[in-house]
C-alpha positions as CSV (number, residue, x, y, z in Angstrom):
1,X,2.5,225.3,31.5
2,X,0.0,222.3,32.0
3,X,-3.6,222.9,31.6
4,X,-5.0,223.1,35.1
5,X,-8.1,221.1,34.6
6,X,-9.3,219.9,38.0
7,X,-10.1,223.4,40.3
8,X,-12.6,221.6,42.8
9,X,-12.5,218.6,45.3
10,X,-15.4,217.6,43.8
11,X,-14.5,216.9,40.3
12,X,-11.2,215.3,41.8
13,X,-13.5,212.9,44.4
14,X,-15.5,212.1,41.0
15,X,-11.9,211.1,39.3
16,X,-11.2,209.4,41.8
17,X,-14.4,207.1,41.9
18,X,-15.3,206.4,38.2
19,X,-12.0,207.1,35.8
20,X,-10.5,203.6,34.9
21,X,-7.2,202.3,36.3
22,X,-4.0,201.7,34.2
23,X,-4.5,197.7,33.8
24,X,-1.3,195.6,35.1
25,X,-1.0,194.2,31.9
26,X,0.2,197.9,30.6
27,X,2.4,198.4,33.4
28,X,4.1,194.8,33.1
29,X,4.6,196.0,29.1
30,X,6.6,199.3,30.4
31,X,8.4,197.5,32.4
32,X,9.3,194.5,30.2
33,X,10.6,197.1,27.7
34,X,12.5,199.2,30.5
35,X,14.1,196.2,31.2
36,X,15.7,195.2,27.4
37,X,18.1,197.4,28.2
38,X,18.3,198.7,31.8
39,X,18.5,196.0,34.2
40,X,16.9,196.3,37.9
41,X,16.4,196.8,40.7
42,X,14.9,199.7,40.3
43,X,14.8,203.2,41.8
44,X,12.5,205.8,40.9
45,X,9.4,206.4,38.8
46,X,7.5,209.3,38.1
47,X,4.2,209.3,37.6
48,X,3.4,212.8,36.0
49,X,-0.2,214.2,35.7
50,X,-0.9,211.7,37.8
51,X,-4.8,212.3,38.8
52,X,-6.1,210.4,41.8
53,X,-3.0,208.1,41.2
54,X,-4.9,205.8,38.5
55,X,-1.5,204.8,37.2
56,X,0.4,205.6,39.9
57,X,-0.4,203.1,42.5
58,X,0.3,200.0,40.0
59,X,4.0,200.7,39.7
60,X,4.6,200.0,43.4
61,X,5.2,196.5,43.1
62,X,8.5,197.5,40.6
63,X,10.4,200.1,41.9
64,X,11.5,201.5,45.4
65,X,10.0,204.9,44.8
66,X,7.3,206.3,43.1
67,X,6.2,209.6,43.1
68,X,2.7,211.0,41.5
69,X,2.5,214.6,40.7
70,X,-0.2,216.9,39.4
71,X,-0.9,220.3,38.9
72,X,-3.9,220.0,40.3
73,X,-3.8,220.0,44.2
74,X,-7.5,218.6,44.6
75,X,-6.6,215.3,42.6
76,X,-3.1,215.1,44.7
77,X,-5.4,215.1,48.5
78,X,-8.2,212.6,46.9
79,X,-4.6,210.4,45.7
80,X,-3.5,210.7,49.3
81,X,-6.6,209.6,50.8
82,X,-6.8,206.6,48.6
83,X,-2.8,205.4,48.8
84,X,-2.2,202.2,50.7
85,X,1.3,201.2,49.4
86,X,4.1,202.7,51.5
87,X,6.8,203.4,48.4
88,X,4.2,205.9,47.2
89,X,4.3,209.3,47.3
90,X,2.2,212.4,46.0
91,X,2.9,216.5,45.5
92,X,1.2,218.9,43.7
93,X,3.7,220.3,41.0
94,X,3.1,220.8,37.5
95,X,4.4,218.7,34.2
96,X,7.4,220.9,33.0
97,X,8.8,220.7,36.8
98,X,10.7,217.9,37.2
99,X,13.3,218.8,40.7
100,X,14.6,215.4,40.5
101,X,18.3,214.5,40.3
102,X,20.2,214.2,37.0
103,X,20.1,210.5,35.8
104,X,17.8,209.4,38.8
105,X,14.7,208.0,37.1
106,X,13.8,204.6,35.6
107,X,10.7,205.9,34.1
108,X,8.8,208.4,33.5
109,X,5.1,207.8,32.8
110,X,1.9,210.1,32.2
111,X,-1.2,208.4,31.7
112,X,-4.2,210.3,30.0
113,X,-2.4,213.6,30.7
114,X,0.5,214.4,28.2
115,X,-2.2,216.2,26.0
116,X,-2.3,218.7,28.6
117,X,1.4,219.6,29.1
118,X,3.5,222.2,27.0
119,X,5.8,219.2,26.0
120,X,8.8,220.5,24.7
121,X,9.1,222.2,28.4
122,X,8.3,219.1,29.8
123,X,10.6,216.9,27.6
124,X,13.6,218.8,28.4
125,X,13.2,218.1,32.1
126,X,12.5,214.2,30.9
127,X,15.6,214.2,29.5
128,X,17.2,215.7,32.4
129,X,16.2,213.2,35.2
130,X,16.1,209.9,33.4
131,X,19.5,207.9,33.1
132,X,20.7,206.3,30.1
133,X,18.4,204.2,28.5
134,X,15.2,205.1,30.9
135,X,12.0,205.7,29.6
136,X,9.3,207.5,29.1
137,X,5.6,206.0,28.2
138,X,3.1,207.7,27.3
139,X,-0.2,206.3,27.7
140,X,-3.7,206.7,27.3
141,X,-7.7,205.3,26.4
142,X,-10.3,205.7,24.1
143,X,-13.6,206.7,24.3
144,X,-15.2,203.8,26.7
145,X,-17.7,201.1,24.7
146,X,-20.8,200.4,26.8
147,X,-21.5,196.6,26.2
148,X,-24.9,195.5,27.0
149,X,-26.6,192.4,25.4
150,X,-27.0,193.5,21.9
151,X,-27.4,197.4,22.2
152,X,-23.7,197.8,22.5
153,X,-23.3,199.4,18.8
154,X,-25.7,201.8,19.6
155,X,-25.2,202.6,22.8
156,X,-21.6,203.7,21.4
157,X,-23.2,205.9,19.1
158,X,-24.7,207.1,22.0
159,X,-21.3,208.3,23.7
160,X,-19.6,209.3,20.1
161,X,-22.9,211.9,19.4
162,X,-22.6,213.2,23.1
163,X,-18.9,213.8,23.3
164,X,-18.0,214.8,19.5
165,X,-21.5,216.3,18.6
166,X,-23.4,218.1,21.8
167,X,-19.6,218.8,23.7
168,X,-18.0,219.7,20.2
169,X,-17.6,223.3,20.6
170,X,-16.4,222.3,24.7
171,X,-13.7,220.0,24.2
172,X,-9.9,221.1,23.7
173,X,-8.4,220.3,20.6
174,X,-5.5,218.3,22.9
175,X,-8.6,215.8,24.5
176,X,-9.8,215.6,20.9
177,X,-6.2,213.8,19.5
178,X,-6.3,211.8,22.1
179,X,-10.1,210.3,21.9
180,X,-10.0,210.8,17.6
181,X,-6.0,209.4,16.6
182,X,-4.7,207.9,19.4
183,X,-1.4,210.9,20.6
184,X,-0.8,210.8,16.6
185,X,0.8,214.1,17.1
186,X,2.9,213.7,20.0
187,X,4.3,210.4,17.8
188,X,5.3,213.0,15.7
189,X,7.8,215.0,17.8
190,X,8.7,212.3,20.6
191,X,11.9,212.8,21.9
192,X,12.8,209.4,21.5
193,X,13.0,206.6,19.5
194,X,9.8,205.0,19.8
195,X,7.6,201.9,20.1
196,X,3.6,202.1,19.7
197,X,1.3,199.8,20.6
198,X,-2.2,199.9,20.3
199,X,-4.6,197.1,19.0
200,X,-3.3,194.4,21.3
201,X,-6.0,192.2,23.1
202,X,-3.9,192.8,26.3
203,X,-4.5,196.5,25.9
204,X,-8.1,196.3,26.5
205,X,-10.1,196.5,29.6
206,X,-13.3,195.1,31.0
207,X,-14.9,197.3,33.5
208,X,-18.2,196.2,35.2
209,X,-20.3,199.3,35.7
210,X,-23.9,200.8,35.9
211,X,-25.7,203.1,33.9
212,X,-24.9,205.9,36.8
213,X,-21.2,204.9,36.7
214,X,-21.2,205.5,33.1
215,X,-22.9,208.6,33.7
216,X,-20.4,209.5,36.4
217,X,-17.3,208.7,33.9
218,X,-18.5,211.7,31.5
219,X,-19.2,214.2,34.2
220,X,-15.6,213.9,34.6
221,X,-14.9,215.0,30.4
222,X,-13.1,218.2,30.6
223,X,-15.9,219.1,27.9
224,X,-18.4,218.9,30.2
225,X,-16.6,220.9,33.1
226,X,-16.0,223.7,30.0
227,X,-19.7,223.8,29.3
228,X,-20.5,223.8,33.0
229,X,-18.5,227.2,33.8
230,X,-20.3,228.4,31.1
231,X,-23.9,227.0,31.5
232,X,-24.1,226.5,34.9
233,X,-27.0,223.8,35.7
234,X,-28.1,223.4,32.2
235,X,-24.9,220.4,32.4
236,X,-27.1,218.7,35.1
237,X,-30.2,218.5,32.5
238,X,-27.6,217.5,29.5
239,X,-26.2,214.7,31.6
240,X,-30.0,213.7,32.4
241,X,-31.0,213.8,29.2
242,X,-28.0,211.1,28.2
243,X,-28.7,208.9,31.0
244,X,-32.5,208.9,29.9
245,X,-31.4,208.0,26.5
246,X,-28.9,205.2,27.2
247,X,-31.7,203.5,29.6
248,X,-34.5,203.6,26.5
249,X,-31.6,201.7,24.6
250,X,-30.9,199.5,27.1
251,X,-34.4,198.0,27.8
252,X,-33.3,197.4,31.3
253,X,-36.3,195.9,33.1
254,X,-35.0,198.5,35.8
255,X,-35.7,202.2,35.6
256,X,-33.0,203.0,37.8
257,X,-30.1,203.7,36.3
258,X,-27.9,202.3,39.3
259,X,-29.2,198.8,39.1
260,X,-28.8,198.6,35.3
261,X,-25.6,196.6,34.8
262,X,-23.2,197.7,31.5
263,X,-20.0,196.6,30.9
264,X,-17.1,199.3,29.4
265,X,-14.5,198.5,27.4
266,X,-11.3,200.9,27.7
267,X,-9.2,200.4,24.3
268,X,-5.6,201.5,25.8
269,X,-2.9,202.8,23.6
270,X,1.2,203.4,24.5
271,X,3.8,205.1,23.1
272,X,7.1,204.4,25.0
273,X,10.8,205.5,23.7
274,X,14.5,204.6,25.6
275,X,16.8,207.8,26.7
276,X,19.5,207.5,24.1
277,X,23.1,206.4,26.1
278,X,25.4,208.9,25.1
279,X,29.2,208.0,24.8
């Protein structure tokens, strides 16, 4: 079954305000290579460990239903409260539940997520609902890169110590692959014939933030949640003991970190593969 990560409305409402959304440009990507073989309109996509609906929301514009799903039901309320688009719709299910009908999905997409599902489970049900020559994407980001005058190298040194050094013995193996090699081993066993892209210019985002934001982003690492069930408040001091460190890097004129200004850079990776027609 999928890793049930998110247990509190809390960490969901932090999901919600300081994880990254899936940039158009990915989405426009998908769809371009959905539509090499399987003409439109189309019908249905599923959006599957969908979060807050970070991904979900941007494939609106291309199909006449979309439906998010999570296991968690904290990140499926925060998605609801935050929906504007009228095609869009959430439920709480997890990964290797799929109750659509045979053949009735375009796409299937999980963004940031397929390292928590039991994916042969999940791929069987894949196969099940998409038609011929649907796909499914995988998709995800690497560790963000604070970029701030000329501190940027070490202020990703920074990130790299606290999330592979002082959360080491935290993070899941699953959240490792992705951060480390980029879903090297889902390439491995994908279901499909597949494309990968990953060092494309298009691929990367921009996301004007501050210090706190950046600080917010981390306390939503599933390392950190791990280390605070087992620490308790000693997260809060870890976490304060980062941000103290990134602003003596910075040399903000500002001691607050809320009004010093970073930019991060999310490096987005995709690995997509086309339901084989069968004659």
């Amino acid at each position: 079954m999928t890793t049930r990560i998110i247990t509190n409305s809390y960490h969901a409402a932090s999901y919600a305000k300081f994880r990254p959304k899936l940039p158009t440009k990915v989405i426009e990507r998908i769809v371009g290579f959905m539509s090499e073989k399987l003409p439109g309109p189309y019908k249905l996509a599923v959006d599957v460990g969908c979060g807050n609906g970070q991904s979900t929301s941007g494939l609106a514009p291309f199909f006449s239903r979309v439906v998010g799903q999570d296991s968690s039901s904290e990140q499926i309320d925060e998605a609801r409260l935050h929906e504007t688009s009228p095609n869009v719709s959430y439920v709480a299910r997890p990964a290797e539940t799929l109750p659509y009908n045979p053949s009735s999905a375009q796409l299937v997409l999980a963004c940031q997520a397929a390292h928590w599902f039991n994916l042969p489970a999940f791929y069987r049900q894949v196969d099940t609902i998409l038609q011929p020559s649907g796909v499914l994407a995988l998709c995800g980001y690497r560790l963000p890169v604070p970029k701030h005058s000329d501190k940027s190298e070490k202020l990703k040194n920074l990130v790299h110590k606290f999330y592979f050094s002082e959360l080491v013995d935290y993070v899941q193996e699953g959240s490792r692959e992705t951060y480390l090699h980029n879903y090297s081993n889902i390439r491995a066993n994908f279901p499909y014939e597949q494309v990968y892209i990953c060092n494309d210019a298009s691929f990367v985002q921009q996301v004007p933030a501050t210090v706190s934001e950046l600080v917010g982003y981390i306390g939503t690492w599933s390392g950190l949640s791990v280390y605070r069930r087992k620490h308790g408040e000693r997260a809060d001091q870890l976490l304060s003991e980062f941000t103290q460190r990134v602003m003596d890097t910075t040399d903000a004129p500002s001691s607050d970190p809320a009004h010093t200004q970073l930019t991060l850079q999310f490096q987005y990776f995709l690995l997509m593969g086309r339901k084989i027609n069968k004659h």
